[in-house]
C-alpha positions as CSV (number, residue, x, y, z in Angstrom):
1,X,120.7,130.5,119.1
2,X,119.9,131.1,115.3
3,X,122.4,133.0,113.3
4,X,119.6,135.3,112.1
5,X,118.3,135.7,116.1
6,X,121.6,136.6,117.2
7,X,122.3,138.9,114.1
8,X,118.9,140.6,115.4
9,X,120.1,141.2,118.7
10,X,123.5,142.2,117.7
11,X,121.9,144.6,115.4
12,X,119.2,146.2,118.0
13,X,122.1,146.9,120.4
14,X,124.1,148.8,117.8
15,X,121.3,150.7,116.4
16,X,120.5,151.9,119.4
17,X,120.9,156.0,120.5
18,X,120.8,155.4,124.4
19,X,121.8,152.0,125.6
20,X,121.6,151.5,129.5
21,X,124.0,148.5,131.0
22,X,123.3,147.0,134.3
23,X,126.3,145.5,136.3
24,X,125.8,142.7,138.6
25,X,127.7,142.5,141.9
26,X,128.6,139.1,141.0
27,X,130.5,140.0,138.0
28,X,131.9,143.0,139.3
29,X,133.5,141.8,142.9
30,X,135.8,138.9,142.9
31,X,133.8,136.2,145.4
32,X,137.3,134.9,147.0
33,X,138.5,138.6,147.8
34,X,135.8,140.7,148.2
35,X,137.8,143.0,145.8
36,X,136.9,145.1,142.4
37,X,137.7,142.0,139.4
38,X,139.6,145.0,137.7
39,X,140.7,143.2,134.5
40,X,137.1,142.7,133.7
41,X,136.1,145.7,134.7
42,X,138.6,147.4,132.1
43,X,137.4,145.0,129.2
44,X,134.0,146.4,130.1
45,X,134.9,149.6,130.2
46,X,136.8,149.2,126.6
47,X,133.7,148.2,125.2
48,X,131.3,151.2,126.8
49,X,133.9,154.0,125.0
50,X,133.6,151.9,121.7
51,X,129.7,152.6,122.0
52,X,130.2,155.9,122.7
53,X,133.0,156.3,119.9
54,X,130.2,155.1,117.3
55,X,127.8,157.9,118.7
56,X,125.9,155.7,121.0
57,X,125.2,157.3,125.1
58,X,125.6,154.6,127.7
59,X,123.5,155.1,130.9
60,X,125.6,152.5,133.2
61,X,123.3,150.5,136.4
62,X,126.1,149.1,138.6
63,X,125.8,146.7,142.2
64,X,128.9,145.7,143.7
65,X,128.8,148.4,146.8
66,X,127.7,146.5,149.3
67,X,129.7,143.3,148.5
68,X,132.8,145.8,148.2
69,X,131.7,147.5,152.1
70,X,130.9,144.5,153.9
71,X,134.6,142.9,153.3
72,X,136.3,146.4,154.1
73,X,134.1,146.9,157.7
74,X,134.8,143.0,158.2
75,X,131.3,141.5,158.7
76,X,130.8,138.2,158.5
77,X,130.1,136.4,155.2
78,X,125.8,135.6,155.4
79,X,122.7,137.5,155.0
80,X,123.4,140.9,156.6
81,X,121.1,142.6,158.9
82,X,119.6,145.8,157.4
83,X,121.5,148.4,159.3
84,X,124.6,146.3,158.1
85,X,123.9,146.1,155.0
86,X,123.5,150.2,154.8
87,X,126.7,150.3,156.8
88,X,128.3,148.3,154.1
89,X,126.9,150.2,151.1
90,X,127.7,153.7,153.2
91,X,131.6,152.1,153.2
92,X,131.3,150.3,149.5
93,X,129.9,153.0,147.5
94,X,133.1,155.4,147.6
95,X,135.3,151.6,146.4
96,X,132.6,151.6,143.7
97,X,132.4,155.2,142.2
98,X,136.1,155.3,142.3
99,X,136.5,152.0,140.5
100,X,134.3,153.3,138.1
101,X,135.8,156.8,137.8
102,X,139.2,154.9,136.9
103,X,138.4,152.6,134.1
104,X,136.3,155.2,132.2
105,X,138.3,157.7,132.9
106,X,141.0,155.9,131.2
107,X,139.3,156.1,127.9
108,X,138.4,159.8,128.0
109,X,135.2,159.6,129.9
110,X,133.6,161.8,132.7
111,X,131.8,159.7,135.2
112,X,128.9,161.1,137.7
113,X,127.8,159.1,140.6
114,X,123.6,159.0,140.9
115,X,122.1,156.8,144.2
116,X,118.6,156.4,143.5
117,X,115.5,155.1,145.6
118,X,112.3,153.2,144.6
119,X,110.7,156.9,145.2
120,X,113.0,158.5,143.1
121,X,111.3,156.7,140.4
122,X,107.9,156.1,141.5
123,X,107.0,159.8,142.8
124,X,106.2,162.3,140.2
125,X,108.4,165.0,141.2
126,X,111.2,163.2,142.8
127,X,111.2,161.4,139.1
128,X,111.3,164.2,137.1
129,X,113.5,165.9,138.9
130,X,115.9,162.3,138.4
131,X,115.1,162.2,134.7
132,X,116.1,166.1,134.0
133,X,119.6,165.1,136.1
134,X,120.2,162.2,134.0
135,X,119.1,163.9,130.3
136,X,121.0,167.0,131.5
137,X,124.3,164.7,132.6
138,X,124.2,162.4,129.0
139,X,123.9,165.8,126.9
140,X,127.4,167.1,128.8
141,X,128.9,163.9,127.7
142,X,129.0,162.2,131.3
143,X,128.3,158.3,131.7
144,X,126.1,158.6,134.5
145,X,126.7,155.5,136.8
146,X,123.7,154.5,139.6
147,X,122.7,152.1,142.1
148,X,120.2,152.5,144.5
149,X,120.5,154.5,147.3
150,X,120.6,151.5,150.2
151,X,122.4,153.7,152.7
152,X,118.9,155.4,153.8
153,X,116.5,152.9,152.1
154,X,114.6,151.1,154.4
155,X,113.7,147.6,153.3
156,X,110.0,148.6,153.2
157,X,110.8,151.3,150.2
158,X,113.9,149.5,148.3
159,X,114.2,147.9,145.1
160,X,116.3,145.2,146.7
161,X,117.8,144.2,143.1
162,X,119.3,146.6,140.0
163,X,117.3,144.2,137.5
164,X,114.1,146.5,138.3
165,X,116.1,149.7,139.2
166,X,117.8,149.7,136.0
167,X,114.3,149.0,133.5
168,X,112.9,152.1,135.7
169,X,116.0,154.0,134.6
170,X,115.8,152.8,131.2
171,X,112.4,154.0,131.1
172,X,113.3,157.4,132.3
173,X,115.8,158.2,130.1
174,X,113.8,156.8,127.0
175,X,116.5,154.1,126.6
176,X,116.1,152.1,123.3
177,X,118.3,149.1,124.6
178,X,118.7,147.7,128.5
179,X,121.4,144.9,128.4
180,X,121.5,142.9,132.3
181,X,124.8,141.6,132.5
182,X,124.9,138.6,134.8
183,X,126.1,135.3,135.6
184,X,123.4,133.4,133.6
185,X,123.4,133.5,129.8
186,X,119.3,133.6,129.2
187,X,116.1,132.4,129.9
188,X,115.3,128.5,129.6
189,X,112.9,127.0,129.6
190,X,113.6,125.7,133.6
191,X,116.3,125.8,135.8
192,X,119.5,124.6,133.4
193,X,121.4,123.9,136.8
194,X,118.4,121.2,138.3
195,X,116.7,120.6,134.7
196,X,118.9,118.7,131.8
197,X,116.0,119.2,129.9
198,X,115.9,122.6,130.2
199,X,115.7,124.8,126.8
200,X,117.1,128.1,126.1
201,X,114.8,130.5,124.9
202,X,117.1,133.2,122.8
203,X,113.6,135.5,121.5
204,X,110.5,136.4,123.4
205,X,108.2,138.7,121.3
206,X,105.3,138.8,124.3
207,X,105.8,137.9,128.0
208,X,103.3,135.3,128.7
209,X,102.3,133.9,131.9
210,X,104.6,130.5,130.4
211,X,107.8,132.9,130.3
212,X,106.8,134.3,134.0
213,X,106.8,130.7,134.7
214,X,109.8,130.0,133.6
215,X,112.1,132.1,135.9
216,X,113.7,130.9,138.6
217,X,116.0,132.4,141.9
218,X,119.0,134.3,142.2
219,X,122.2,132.2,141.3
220,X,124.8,133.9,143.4
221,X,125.3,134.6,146.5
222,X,126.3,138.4,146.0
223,X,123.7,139.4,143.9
224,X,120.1,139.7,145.0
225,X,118.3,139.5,141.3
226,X,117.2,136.4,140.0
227,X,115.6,135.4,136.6
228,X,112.3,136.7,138.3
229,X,113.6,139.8,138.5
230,X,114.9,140.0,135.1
231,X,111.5,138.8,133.2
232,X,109.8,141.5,135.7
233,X,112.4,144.4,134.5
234,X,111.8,142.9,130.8
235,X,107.8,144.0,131.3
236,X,109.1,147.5,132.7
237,X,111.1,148.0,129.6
238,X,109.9,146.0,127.0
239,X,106.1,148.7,128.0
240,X,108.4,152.0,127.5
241,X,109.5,150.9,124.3
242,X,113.0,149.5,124.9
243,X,114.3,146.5,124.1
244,X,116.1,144.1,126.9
245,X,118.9,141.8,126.9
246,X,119.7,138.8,129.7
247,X,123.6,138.2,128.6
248,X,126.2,136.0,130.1
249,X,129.0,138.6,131.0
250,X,131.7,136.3,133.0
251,X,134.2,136.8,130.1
252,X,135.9,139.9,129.2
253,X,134.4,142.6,126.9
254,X,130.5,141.6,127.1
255,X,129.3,143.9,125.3
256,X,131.6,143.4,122.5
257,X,130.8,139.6,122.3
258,X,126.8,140.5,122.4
259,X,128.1,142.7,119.1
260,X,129.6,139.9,117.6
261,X,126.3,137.2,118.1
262,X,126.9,135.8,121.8
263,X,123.8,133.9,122.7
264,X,121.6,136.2,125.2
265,X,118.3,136.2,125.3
266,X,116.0,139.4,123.9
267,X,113.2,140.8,124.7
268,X,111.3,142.5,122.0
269,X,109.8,146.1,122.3
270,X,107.2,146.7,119.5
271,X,107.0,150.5,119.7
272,X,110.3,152.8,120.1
273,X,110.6,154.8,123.6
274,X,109.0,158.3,121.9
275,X,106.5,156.9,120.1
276,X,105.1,154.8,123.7
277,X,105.7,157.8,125.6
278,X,103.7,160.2,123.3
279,X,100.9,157.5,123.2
280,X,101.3,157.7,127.1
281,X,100.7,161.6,126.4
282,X,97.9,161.5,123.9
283,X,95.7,158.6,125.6
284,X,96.4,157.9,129.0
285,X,96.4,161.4,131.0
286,X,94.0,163.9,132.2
287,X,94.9,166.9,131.7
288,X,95.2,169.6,134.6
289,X,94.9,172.5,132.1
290,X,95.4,174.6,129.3
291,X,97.4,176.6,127.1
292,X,95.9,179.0,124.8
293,X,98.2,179.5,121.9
294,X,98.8,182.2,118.8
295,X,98.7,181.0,115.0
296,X,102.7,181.3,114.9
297,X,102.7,178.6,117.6
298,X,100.4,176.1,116.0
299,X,102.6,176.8,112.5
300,X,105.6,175.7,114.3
301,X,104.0,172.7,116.3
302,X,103.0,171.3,112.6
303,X,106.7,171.3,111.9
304,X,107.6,169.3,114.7
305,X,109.3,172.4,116.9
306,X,108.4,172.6,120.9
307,X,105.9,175.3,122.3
308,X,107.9,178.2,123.2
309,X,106.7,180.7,125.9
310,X,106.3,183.7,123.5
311,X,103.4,181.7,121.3
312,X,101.3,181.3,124.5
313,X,98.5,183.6,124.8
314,X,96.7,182.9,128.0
315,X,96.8,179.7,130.9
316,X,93.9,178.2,132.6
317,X,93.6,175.7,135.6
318,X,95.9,175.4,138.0
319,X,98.8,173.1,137.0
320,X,102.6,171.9,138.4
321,X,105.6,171.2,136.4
322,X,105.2,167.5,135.3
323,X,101.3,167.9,134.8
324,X,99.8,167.0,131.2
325,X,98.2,170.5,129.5
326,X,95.9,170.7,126.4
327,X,97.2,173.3,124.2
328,X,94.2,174.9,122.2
329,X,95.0,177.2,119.0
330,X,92.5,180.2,118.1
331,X,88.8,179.4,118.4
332,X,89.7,177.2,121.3
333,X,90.0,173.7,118.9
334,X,92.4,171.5,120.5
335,X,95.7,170.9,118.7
336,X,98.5,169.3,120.5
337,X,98.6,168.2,124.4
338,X,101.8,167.9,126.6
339,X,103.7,167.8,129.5
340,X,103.9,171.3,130.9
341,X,108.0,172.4,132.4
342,X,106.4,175.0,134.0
343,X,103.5,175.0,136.6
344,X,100.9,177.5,136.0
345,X,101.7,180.3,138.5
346,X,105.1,180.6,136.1
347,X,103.4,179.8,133.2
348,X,101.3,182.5,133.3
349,X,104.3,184.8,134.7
350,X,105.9,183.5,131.0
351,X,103.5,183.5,128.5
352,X,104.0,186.2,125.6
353,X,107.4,186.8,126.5
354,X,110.7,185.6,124.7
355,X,112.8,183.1,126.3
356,X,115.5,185.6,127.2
357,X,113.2,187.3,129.4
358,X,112.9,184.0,131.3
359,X,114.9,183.9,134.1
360,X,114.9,187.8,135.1
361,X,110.8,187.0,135.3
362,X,111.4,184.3,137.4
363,X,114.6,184.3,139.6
364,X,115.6,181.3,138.3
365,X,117.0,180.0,134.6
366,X,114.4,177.3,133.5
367,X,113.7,176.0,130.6
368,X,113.7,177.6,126.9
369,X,110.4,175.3,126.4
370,X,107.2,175.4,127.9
371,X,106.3,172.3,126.4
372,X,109.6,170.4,125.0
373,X,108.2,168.4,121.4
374,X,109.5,165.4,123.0
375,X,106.8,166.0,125.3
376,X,104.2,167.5,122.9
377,X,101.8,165.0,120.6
378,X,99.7,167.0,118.0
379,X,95.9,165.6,118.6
């Protein structure tokens, strides 16, 4: 790895606002005991409140529960069946958060447990309602800490590794930086354990076919993510703007040595999370309706401000929260379109009125917003 590669990479992960870390079982549970490998868990932890003492808000992705479960309900070692392997994570989970809770919590830190399933993330309500949890959790100042949810998923609806879960997360929160901690270093070229030939790959601007090619199984025997996994998380993130990092994180503090130029390998994101979201906005969604909006509102649009309820003038179509809306100024020209955080029964309920008026019009306190301008692209 070049000194000006690995001065890239360590300079992508500190510019970043929102970095999301994914924790692999095998780094996180000592194979021989079945325990939590607490020294490196600290080091880890040291390094996560030095990002967050520099400004930076760490999203963490963590396996390890049912590893943790299976030794505490005494099942033998082996492929568990499904139910067991629930059972376990049912047992694990508690070992986990509170293992988390401690070494965070020792540097000044709030921790909030989120289990997640494959639906969470793939279901348009179920996401959004995860995304507003997670936004709503990093702008209290929590590090939210998730795994998936495999005490009810079925292995028909799973993930089955936190390579993928955590790009989908990354994508949700509009993560600039993923880093997979794991027991391999990188891509190569092939398999370095069957292939001396093998060569590592420390930049990949484009994930051909070739890279595809080039990943291999899973490496441990706790873990259920291979380099296959990892390339496929890379195409998750790498399309929603963030940048991803395979790092070797075996030795203490690996976040701290990606910092300081460790060889990993990166995967390049062109675009920046908002700017591949609001192209996601302006190109690739129908819109369900519309928003008819005052002069006042278009001004403050222009400036780069969200669409407040009191600019809108009148709602058409029928819409849910979520759904993409044109929002048309006087003479009905289109000007912006957006993702509506109302639908359009409470829209409508809404529009004219100031946002202190909200939540007696509804029963409930929702947003200030009716479209926030990190949902709103001007057309």
């Amino acid at each position: 790895m070049t000194g000006a590669v690995a001065a890239a990479g360590a300079s992508r992960l500190a510019a970043a606002r929102r970095v999301v870390v994914k924790v692999g079982s095998a780094l996180l549970v000592e194979r021989s005991t079945g325990h939590v490998h607490r020294a490196w868990l600290e080091s880890l932890a040291a390094d996560v409140a030095e990002l967050r003492a520099r400004g930076q808000e760490v999203v963490l992705v963590s396996s390890g529960a049912i590893a943790l479960g299976r030794r505490e309900l005494g099942l033998a070692p082996g492929k568990l069946r499904l139910e067991e392997s629930q059972a376990a994570a049912a047992v694990g989970q508690i070992r986990l958060a509170h293992a988390w809770k401690e070494v965070l919590g020792h540097h000044g830190g709030t921790v909030a447990q989120v289990l997640l399933t494959l639906g969470d993330t793939e279901e348009r309500r179920r996401y959004l309602n995860a995304r507003n949890t997670l936004t709503t959790l990093i702008r209290l100042g929590a590090v939210p800490v998730i795994n998936e949810n495999d005490t009810v998923a079925t292995a028909e609806i799973r993930y089955g590794d936190n390579d993928r879960l955590a790009a989908r997360v990354a994508q949700m929160v509009s993560a600039d930086c993923l880093v997979l901690l794991s027991d391999v270093d990188g891509l190569y070229t092939a398999d370095p354990t069957r292939s001396p030939d093998a060569r590592f790959i420390p930049e990949v601007s484009r994930i051909t076919p070739e890279i595809e090619a080039m990943a291999g199984g899973s490496a441990s025997d706790v873990g259920s993510g291979g380099m296959a996994t990892k390339v496929m998380a890379a195409k998750i993130a790498v399309s929603a703007g963030c940048s991803l990092c395979i790092a070797a994180g075996r030795e203490q503090h690996p976040l701290r040595r990606i910092a300081e130029g460790a060889r990993c390998t990166w995967f390049v994101a062109e675009a920046t999370p908002v700017t591949t979201r609001k192209q996601w906005i302006a190109g690739m969604l129908k819109p369900a309706g519309e928003l008819h909006v005052d002069q006042g509102a278009v001004h403050a649009l222009r400036e780069g401000r969200s669409l407040l309820p009191a600019g809108v003038l009148k709602v058409r179509g029928r819409f849910d929260r979520g759904d993409a809306v044109v929002v048309l100024a006087p003479g009905e020209v289109e000007v912006a379109r957006g993702l509506s955080a109302y639908s359009s029964a409470d829209a409508t309920r809404i529009c004219g009125r100031r946002s202190s008026e909200l939540e007696a019009l509804l029963g409930y306190r929702g947003r200030d917003e009716m479209i926030h301008r990190d949902d709103l692209v001007l057309v």
